[in-house]
C-alpha positions as CSV (number, residue, x, y, z in Angstrom):
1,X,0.0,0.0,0.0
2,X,1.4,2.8,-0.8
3,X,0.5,6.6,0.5
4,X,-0.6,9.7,-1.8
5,X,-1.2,12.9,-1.4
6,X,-3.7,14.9,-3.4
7,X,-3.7,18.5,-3.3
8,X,-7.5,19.3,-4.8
9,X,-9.1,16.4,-4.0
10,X,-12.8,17.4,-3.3
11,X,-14.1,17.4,-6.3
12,X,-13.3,16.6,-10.4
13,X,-10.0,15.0,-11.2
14,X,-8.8,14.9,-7.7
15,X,-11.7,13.2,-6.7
16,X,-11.9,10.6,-9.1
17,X,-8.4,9.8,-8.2
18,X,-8.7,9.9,-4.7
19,X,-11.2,7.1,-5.7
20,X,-9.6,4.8,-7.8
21,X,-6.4,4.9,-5.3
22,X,-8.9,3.5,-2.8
23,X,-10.1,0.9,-5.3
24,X,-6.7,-0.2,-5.3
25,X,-5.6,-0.4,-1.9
26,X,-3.7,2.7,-1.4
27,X,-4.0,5.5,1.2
28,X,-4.8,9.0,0.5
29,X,-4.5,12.2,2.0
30,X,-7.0,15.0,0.6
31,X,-6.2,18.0,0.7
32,X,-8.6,20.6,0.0
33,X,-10.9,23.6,1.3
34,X,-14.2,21.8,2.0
35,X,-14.4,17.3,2.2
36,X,-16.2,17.6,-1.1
37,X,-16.9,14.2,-2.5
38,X,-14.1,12.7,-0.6
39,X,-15.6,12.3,2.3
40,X,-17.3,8.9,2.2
41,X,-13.8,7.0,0.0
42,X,-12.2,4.5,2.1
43,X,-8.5,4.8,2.9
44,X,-8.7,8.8,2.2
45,X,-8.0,11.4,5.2
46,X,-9.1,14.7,4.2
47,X,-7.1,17.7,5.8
48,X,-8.5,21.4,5.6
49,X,-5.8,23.3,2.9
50,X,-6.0,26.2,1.4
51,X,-3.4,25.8,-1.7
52,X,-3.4,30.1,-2.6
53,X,-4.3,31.0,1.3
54,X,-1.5,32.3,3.4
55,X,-1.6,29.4,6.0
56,X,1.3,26.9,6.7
57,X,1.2,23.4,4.5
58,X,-0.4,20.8,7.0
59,X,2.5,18.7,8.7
60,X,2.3,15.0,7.2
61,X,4.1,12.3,9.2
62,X,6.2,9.1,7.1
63,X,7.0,8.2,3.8
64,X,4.9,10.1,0.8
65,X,5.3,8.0,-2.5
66,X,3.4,10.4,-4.6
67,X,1.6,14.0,-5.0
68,X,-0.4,15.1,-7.4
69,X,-1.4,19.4,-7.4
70,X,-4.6,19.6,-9.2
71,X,-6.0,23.0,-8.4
72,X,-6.8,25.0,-11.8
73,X,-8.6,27.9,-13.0
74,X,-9.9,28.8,-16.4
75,X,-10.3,32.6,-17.1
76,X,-10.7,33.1,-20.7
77,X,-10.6,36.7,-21.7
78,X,-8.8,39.0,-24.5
79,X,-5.4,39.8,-23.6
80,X,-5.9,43.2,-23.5
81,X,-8.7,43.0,-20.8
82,X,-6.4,40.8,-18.8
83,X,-5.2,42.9,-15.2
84,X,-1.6,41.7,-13.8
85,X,-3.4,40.7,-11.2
86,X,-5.3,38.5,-13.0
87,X,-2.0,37.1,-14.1
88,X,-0.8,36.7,-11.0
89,X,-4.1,34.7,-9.4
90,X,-3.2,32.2,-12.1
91,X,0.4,32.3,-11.4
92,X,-0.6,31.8,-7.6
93,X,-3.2,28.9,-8.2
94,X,-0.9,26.8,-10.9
95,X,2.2,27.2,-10.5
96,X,2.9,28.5,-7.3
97,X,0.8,26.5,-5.5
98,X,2.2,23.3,-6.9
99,X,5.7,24.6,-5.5
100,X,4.9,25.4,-2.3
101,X,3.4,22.1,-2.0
102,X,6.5,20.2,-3.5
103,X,8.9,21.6,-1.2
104,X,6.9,21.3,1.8
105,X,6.3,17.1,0.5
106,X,9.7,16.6,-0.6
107,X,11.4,15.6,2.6
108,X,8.4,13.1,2.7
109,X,8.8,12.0,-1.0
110,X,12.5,11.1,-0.3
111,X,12.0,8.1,2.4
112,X,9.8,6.7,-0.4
113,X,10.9,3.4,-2.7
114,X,9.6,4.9,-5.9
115,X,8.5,8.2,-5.5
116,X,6.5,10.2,-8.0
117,X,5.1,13.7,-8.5
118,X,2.2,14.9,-11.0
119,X,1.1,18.6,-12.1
120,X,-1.3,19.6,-14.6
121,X,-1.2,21.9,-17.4
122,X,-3.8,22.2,-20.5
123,X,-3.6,21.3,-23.8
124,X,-4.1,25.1,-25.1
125,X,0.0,25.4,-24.3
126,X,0.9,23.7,-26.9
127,X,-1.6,24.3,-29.6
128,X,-1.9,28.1,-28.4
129,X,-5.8,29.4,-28.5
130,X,-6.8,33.0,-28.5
131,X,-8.4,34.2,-24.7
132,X,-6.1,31.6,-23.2
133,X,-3.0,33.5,-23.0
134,X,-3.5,34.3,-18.7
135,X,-3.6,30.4,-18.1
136,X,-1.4,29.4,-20.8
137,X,1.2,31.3,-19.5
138,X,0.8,30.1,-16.1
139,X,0.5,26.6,-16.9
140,X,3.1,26.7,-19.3
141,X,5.5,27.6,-16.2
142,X,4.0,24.2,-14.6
143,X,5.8,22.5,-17.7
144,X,8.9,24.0,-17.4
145,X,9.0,23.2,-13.8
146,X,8.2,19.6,-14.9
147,X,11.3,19.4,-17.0
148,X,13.5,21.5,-14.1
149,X,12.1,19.2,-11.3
150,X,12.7,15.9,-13.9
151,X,16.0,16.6,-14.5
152,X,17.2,17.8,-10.7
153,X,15.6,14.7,-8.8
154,X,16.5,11.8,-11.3
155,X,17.1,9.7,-10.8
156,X,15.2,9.3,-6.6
157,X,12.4,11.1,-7.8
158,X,9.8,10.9,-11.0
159,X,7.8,14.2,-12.0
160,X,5.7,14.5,-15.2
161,X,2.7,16.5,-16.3
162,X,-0.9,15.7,-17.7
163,X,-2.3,18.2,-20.3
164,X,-6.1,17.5,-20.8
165,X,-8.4,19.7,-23.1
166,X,-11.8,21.0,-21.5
167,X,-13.2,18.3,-19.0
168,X,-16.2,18.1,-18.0
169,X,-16.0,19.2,-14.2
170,X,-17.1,22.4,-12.1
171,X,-14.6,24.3,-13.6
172,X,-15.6,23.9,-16.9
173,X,-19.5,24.2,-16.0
174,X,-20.0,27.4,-17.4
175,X,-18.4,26.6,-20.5
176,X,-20.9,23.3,-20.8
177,X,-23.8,24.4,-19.4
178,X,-26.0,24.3,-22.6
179,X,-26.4,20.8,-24.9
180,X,-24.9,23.4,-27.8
181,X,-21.8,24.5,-26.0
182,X,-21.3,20.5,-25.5
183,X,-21.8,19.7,-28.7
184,X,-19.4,22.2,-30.3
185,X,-16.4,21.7,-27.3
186,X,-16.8,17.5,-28.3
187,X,-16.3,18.5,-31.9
188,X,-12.9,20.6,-31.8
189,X,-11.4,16.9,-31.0
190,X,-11.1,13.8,-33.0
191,X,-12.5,11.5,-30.6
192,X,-15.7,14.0,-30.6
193,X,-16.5,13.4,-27.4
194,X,-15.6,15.3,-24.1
195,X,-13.4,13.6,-21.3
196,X,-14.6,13.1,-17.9
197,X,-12.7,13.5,-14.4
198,X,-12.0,9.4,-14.6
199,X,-10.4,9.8,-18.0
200,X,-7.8,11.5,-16.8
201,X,-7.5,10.2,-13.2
202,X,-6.6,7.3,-15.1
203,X,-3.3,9.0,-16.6
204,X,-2.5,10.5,-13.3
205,X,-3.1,6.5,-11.5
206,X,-0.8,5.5,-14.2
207,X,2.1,7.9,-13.3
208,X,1.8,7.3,-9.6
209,X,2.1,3.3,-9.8
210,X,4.9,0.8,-10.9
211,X,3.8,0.6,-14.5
212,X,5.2,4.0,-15.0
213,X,8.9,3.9,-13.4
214,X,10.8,4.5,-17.0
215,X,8.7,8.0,-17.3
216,X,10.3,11.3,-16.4
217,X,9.8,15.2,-16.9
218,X,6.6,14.2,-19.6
219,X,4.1,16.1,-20.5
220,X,1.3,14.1,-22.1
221,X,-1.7,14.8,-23.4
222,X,-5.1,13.5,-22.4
223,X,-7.1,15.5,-24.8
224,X,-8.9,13.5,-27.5
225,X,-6.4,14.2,-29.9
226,X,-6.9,17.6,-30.1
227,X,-3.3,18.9,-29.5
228,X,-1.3,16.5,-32.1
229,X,-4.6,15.9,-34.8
230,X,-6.4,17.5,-37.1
């Protein structure tokens, strides 16, 4: 059994993983502002965390064998209507929230066997989309610290990256809210169909598990096709 920690674990991706980790015999540690749909998972302890707030990271005793940061936002806006500070929320909630929650973890992540780390970008980095350019940017940091973080822990310590496309989860509600919107979202990939929390949970179960031990400082692409096809 091993022990994960999930930073944004009450609700979408973090949830679903939070899940299948307990269908598989691990133990999890939620972290996240309200229980959310944790609260009823075996093997998961959910501690109160605020990943932007100004409190301390919560102490966590023993070994940690992986984390995954999977707080996000999505504010889509011309760039000229973009503040800094709306730069800087994004800054705050992607990237530097996934380092303050590395460095607090990675005394933990180093009495770990096999350790592994996972961060989450979007798929709009690559393929670069007009109104994205406030979370592009941050998230595109996230993927440079993937590489960085890659290439300073190898060999102890695994780190790589998932970039999904638009998921259907609370975050995305208001950009899926109408049969039309999800309609047209499904059609900009060649799977036409939109993926769910569990799709990429799966990728993020993947990278935190044995299967994955020859996989460092990635960044792939849960997306339906949409960043590599046409």
């Amino acid at each position: 059994m091993k022990t994960m920690v999930i930073v944004g674990a009450s609700k979408g991706i973090g949830s679903a993983l939070a899940q299948r980790l307990s269908n598989a015999g691990h133990s999890v540690i939620a972290l996240s502002r309200t229980e959310g749909d944790t609260c009823d998972i075996p093997n998961v302890r959910s501690l109160e965390y605020d990943a932007i707030g100004e409190g301390d990271f919560p102490f966590i005793e023993g070994s940690v064998d992986g984390i995954v940061y999977c707080p996000g936002s999505i504010n889509l806006k011309p760039f000229i209507r973009l503040t800094e500070k709306e730069f800087l929320t994004d800054l705050n909630i992607n990237l530097l929230g996934s380092v303050k929650t590395i460095q607090s973890l990675l005394p933990n992540l180093k009495e770990a066997e096999d350790p592994s780390i996972v961060l989450f970008s979007t798929v709009a980095v690559q393929t670069g989309m007009g109104f994205h350019s406030s979370i592009s940017a941050a998230k595109g940091a996230v993927e440079g610290l993937t590489r960085a973080l890659a290439a300073e822990f190898a060999p102890k310590i695994r780190v790589n990256c998932i970039a999904p496309s638009l998921t259907d989860t609370s975050l995305a509600e208001r950009l899926l809210n109408s049969e039309e919107k999800r309609v047209a979202v499904a059609g900009r990939n060649p799977l036409n169909k939109i993926g769910t929390p569990d799709d990429v949970a799966a990728m993020a179960e993947f990278l935190l598990t044995g299967g994955s031990r020859w996989i460092t400082g990635q960044i792939l692409h849960v997306d339906g096709g949409m960043g590599m096809l046409r």
